[in-house]
C-alpha positions in Angstrom: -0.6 -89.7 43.7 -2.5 -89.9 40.3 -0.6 -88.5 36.9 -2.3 -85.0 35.8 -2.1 -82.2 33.5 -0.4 -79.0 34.8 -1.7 -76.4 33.1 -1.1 -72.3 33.6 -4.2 -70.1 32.0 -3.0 -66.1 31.0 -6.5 -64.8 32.3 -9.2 -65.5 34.5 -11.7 -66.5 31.6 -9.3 -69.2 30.4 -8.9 -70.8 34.0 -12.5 -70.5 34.9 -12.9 -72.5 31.2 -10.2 -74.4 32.2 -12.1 -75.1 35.8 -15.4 -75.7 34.6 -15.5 -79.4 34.3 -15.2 -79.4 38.5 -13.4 -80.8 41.0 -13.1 -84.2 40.0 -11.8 -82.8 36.6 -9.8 -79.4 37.6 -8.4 -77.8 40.7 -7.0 -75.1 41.1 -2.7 -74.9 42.3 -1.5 -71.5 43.6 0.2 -71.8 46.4 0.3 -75.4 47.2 0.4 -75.7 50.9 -2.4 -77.6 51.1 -3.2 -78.9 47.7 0.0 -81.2 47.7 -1.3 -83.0 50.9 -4.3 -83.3 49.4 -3.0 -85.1 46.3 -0.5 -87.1 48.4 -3.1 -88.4 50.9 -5.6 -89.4 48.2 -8.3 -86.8 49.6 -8.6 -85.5 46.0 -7.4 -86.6 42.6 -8.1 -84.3 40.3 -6.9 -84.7 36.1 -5.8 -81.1 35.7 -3.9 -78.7 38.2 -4.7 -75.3 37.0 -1.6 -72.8 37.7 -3.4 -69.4 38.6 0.1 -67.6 39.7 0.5 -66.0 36.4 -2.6 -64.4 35.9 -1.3 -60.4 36.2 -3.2 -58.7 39.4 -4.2 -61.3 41.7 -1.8 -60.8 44.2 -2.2 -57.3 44.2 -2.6 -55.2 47.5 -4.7 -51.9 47.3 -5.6 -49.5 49.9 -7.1 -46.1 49.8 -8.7 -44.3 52.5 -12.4 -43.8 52.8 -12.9 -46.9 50.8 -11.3 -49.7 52.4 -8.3 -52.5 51.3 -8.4 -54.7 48.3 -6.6 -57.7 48.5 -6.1 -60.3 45.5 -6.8 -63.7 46.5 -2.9 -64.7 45.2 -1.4 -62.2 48.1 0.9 -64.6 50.2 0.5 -64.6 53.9 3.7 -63.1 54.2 2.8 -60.1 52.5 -0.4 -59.2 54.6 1.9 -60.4 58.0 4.6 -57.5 56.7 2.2 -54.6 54.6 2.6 -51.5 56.7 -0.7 -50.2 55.8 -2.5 -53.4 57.3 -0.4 -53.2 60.2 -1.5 -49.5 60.8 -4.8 -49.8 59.4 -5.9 -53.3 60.3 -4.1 -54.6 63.1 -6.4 -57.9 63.3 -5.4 -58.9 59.8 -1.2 -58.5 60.2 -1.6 -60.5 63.6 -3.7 -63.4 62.6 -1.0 -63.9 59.8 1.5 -63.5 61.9 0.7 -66.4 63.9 -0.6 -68.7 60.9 1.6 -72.0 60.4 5.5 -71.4 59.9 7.5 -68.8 58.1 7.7 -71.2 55.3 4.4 -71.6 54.9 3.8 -68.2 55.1 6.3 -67.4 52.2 4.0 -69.6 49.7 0.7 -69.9 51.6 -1.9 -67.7 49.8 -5.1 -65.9 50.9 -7.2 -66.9 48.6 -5.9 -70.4 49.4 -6.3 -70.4 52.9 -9.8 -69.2 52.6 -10.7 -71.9 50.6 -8.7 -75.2 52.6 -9.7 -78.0 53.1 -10.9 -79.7 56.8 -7.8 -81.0 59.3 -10.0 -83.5 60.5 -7.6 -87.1 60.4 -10.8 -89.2 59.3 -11.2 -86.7 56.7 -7.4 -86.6 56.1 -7.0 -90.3 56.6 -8.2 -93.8 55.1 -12.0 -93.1 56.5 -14.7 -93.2 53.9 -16.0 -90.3 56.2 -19.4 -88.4 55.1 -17.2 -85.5 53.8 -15.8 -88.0 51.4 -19.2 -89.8 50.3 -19.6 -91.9 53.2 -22.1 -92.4 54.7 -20.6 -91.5 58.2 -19.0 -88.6 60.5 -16.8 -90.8 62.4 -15.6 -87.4 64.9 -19.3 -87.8 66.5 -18.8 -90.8 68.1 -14.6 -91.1 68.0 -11.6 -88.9 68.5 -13.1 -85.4 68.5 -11.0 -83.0 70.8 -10.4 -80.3 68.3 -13.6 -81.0 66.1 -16.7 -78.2 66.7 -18.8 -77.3 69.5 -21.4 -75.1 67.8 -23.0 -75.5 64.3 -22.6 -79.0 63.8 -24.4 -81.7 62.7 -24.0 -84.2 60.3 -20.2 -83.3 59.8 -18.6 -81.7 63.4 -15.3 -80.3 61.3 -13.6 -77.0 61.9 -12.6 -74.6 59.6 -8.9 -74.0 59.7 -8.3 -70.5 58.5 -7.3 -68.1 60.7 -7.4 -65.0 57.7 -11.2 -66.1 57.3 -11.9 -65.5 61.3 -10.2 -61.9 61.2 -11.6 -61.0 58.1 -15.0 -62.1 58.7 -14.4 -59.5 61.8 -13.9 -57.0 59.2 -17.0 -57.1 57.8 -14.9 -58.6 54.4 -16.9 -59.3 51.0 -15.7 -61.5 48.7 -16.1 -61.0 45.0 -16.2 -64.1 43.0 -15.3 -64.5 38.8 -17.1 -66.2 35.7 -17.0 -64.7 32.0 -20.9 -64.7 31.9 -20.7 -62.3 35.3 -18.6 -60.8 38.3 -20.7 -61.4 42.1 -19.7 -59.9 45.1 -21.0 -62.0 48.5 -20.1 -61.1 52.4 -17.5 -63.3 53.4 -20.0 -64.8 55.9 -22.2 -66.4 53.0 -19.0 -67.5 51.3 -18.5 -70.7 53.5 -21.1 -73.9 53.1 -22.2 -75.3 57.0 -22.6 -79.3 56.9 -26.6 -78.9 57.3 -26.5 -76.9 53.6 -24.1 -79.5 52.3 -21.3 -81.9 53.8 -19.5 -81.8 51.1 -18.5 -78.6 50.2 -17.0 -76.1 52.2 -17.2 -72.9 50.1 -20.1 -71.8 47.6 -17.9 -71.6 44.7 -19.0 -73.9 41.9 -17.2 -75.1 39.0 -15.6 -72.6 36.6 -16.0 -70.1 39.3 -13.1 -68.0 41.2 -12.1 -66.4 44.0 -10.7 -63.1 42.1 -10.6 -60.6 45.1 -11.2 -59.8 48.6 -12.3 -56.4 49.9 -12.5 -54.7 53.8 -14.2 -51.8 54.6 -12.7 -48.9 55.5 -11.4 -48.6 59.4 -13.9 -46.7 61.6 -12.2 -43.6 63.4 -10.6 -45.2 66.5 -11.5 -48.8 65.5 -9.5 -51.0 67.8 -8.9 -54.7 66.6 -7.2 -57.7 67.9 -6.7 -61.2 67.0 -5.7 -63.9 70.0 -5.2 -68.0 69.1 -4.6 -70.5 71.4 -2.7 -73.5 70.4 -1.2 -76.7 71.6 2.2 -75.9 70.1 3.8 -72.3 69.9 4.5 -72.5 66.0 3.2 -74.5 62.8 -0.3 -75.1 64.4 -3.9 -74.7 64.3 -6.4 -72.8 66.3 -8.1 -74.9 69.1 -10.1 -71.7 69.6 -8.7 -68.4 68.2 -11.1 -65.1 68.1 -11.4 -61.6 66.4 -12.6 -58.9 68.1 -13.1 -55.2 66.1 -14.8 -52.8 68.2 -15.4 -48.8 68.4 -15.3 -47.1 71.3 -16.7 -43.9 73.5 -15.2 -43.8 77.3 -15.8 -46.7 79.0 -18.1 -48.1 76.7 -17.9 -49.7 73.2 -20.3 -47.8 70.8 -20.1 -51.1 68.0 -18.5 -54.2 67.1 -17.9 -57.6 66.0 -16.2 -60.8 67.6 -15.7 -64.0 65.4 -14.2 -67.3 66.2 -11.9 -69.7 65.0 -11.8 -73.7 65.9 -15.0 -73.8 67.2 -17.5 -74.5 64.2 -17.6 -76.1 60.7 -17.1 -72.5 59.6 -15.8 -68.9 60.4 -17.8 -68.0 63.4 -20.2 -65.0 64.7 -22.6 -65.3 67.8 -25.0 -62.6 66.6 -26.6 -62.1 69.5 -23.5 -61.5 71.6 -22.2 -58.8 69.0 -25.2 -56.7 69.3 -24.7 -56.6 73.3 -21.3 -55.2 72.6 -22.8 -51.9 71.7 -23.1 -50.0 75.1 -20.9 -52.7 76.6 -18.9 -51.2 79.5 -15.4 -51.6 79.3 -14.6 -53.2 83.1 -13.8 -56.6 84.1 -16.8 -57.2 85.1 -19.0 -56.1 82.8 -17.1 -57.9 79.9 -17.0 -61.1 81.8 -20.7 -61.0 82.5 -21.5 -60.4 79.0 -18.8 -63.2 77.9 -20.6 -66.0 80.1 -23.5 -65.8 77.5 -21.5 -66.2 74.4 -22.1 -69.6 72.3 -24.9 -70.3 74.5 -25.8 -72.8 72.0 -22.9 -74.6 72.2 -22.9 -78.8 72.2 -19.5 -79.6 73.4 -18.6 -83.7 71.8 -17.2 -85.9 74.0 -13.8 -84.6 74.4 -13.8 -80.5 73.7 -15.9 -79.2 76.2 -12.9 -77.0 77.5 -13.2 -75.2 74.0 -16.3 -73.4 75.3 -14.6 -71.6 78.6 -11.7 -71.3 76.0 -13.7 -69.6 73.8 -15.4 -66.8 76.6 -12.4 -66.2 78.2 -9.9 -65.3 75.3 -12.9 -63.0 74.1 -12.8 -61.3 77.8 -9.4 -60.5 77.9 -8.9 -60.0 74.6 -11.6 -57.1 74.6 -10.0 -55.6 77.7 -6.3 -55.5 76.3 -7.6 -54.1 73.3 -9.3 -51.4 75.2 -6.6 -51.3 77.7 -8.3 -52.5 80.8 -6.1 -54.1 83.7 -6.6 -58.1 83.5 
């Protein structure tokens, strides 16, 4: 691990100052979680560490009906598993943090930190000179590649490893993002960077800029939501394939919704054209199977993760009828 400054800015404007020379100059440190594997593996090396914890507000948890939940990207994991009003409110949210890595991690991880993490991929993580790390090579294509993507792709086959970003990207979630010169809100969905814009980054934030809060829509009247991940190991892991379903409904039949997916793609994922046949979808075995045989149509499986693509349909099946309370 290389020696570096350790510095903690008051205010946003003095850590985006602080920030602005870039990555190879300035990170930022809030939780840590993943950071200090970063720095210990040699994946990033930055000179200064910018402490963000004691900027008043970030971790700040706001909720007020007919307008939706604000969250500040410095709210632990914990918090969100635990807030009543997300549990009531936004059921998807509380679950997918209830099931992310171990209550330790939980305790320090951050939203705003798990949003931005880096890839789990070992030739990333390892002693590869992969593409993601200037090389000139995504070694997954042609090696190892059981938990790397099946969809979206192409030149780097990661996955992105948040499970918040999946349920809150279900949500409908924008994302506002900080500078002194101006304040930008984004959709979450246009917050993440797919290999074929650029390899190398995973997020649009660029130097100087940050994450300063995270904000969900109001709940729908009768909005039913769900989060389901499937894992090798019951605790401390990764999603394989998780998914996020949010969904209204009238009888038998969903009136509107969106599903997004975990483990399957370089970033937080939506099949568009699936989530516009949920509206009118009838809520029977059948009819949600059907419609689940079609989703990720354009899927290209790697070598060893083409179970990820019946993974995929069939969590989204029964997660949509337990949500609705169908019989599986």
């Amino acid at each position: 691990m290389n020696h570096f400054e350790y510095l903690q800015p008051t205010d946003l404007a003095e850590a985006s100052r602080l920030l602005g020379d870039g990555p190879d100059e300035a990170m930022i440190f809030a939780g840590g979680t993943d950071m200090l594997s970063l720095l210990k593996d040699d994946v990033v090396a930055p000179r200064k560490l910018i402490n963000i914890k004691g900027i008043p507000g970030l971790d700040d948890i706001r909720y007020t009906p007919g307008n939706g939940l604000v969250l500040g990207p410095l709210v632990t994991i914990r918090a969100i598993k635990e807030n009543p009003t997300i549990r009531e409110h936004y059921p998807v949210l509380a679950e997918a943090a209830d099931v992310l890595a171990s209550p330790q991690l939980r305790n320090l991880g951050t939203l705003g930190g798990n949003l931005c993490q880096r890839p789990r991929c070992w030739y990333f993580r390892g002693d590869f000179d992969c593409l993601r790390k200037g090389g000139a090579t995504c070694y997954a294509l042609e090696g190892r590649n059981k938990y790397h993507c099946i969809i979206g792709g192409h030149p780097c086959v990661i996955v992105h490893p948040s499970d918040m970003a999946v349920a809150l990207l279900a949500l409908d979630a924008k994302v506002t993002i900080y500078t002194p010169e101006e304040t930008r809100q984004i959709p979450l969905n246009e917050f993440f960077v797919r290999p074929a814009e650029d390899y190398e980054r995973e997020h649009v934030l660029k130097p100087g800029e940050i994450m300063s809060r995270i904000e969900v829509p109001a709940p729908p009247s009768g909005m039913l939501s769900g989060y389901r991940k499937f894992m090798e190991r019951a605790v401390w892991d990764f999603a394989v394939v998780s998914v996020a379903a949010v969904f209204t409904r009238s009888g038998d039949r969903i009136t509107g919704g969106r599903v997004s997916f975990g483990g399957v793609a370089p970033v937080p994922w939506q099949d568009e054209a699936f989530n516009r046949k949920l509206s009118g979808l009838r809520l029977t075995k059948r009819s949600v199977t059907d419609a689940c045989k079609t989703l990720l149509s354009g899927a290209e499986p790697l070598s060893e993760n083409a179970f990820k693509l019946p993974l995929a349909r069939n969590l989204t099946g029964s997660l949509l009828l337990e949500l609705a309370g169908v019989p599986l």
